[in-house]
C-alpha positions in Angstrom: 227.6 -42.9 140.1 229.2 -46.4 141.1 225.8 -47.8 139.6 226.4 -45.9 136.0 230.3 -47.8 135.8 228.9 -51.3 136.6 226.2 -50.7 133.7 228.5 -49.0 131.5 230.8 -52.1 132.7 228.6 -54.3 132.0 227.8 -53.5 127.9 231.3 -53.1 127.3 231.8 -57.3 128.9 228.6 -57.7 126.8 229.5 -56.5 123.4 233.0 -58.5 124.0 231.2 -61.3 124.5 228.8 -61.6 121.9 231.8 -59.9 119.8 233.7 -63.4 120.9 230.8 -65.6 120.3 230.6 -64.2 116.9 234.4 -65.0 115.9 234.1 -68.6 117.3 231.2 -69.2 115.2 232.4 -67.9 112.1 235.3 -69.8 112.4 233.2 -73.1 113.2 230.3 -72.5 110.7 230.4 -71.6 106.7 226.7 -70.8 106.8 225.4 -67.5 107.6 222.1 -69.3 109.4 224.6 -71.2 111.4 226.7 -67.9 112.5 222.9 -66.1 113.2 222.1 -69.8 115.2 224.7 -69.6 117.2 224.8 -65.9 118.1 221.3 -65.6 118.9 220.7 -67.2 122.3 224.0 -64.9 123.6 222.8 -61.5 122.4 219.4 -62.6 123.9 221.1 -63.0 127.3 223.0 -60.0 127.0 220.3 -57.7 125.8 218.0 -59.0 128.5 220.7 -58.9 131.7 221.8 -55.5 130.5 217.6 -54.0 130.3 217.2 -55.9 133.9 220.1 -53.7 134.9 219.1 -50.7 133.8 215.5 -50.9 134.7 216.2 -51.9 138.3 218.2 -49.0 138.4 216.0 -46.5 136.7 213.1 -47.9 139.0 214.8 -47.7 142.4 216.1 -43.8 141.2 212.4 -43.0 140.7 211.3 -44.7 144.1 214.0 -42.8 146.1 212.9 -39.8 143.9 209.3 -40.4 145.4 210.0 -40.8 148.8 212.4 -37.9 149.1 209.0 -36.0 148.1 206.8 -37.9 150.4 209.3 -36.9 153.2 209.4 -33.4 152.0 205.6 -33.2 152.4 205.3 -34.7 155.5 208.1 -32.3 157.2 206.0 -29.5 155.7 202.5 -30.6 157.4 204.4 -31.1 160.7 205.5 -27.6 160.9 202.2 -26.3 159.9 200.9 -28.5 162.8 203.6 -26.7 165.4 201.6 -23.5 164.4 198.1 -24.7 164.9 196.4 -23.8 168.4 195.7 -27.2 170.6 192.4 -25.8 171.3 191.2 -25.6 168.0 193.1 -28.6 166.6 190.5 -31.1 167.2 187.8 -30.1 164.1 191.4 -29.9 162.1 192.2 -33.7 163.0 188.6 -35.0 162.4 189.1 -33.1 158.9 192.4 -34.6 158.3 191.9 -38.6 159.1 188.2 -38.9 159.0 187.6 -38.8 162.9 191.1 -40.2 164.1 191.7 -36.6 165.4 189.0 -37.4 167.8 190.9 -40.0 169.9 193.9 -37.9 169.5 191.9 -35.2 171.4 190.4 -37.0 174.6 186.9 -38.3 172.7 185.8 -41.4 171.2 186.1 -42.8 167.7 183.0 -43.4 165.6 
C-alpha cells in the first residue's frame, strides 16, 4: 500500500512540475515552438521516472506472486513425500530427479 502513495506521490510532484515548467516558459517565450521546446525534455523525464516506477513495482508484485506459488507447490510435494513408504521411495526418486534418488537411497549415481 505504502508503494501505491509514493507512485500516486510521485505524478502528483510530476504534473506540478511540468505544470511549473509550463508557466515559466510561457512567461519567457511568445512562440508556441519555444513553450513545446522547453517543456519537452521535462515531460520526457517525468513520463519515463513515473513508467520506471510503476514497472519495478508491477514486476516485483508478479515475482512475489510467483514465488508464493512455487512455495505453495513445494509444501504440497513435501507432504505427499511424508506419505510415501521408504521402501518403495527409491523408483519414486529416480523418477523425480533423473537418478538423484539413487544416491539418496544408499546406491550410486549414473
Amino acid at each position: 500500500m505504502l508503494r501505491m502513495h509514493l507512485g500516486r506521490d510521485l505524478v502528483a510532484l510530476g504534473f506540478l512540475l511540468v505544470l511549473g515548467v509550463f508557466v515559466i516558459a510561457i512567461s519567457f517565450y511568445a512562440a508556441a515552438t519555444d513553450v513545446a521546446t522547453a517543456v519537452g525534455p521535462v515531460t520526457t523525464l517525468v513520463g519515463t521516472l513515473i513508467g520506471t516506477v510503476f514497472g519495478a513495482q508491477i514486476g516485483s508484485q508478479g515475482k512475489a506472486e510467483a514465488q508464493a506459488s512455487a512455495d505453495a507447490n513445494a509444501k504440497r510435494a513435501q507432504e505427499a513425500a511424508l506419505l510415501v513408504d521408504p521402501a518403495q521411495a527409491g523408483p519414486l526418486l529416480e523418477l523425480w530427479d533423473g537418478g538423484a534418488g539413487q544416491a539418496m537411497s544408499g546406491g550410486t549415481q549414473p
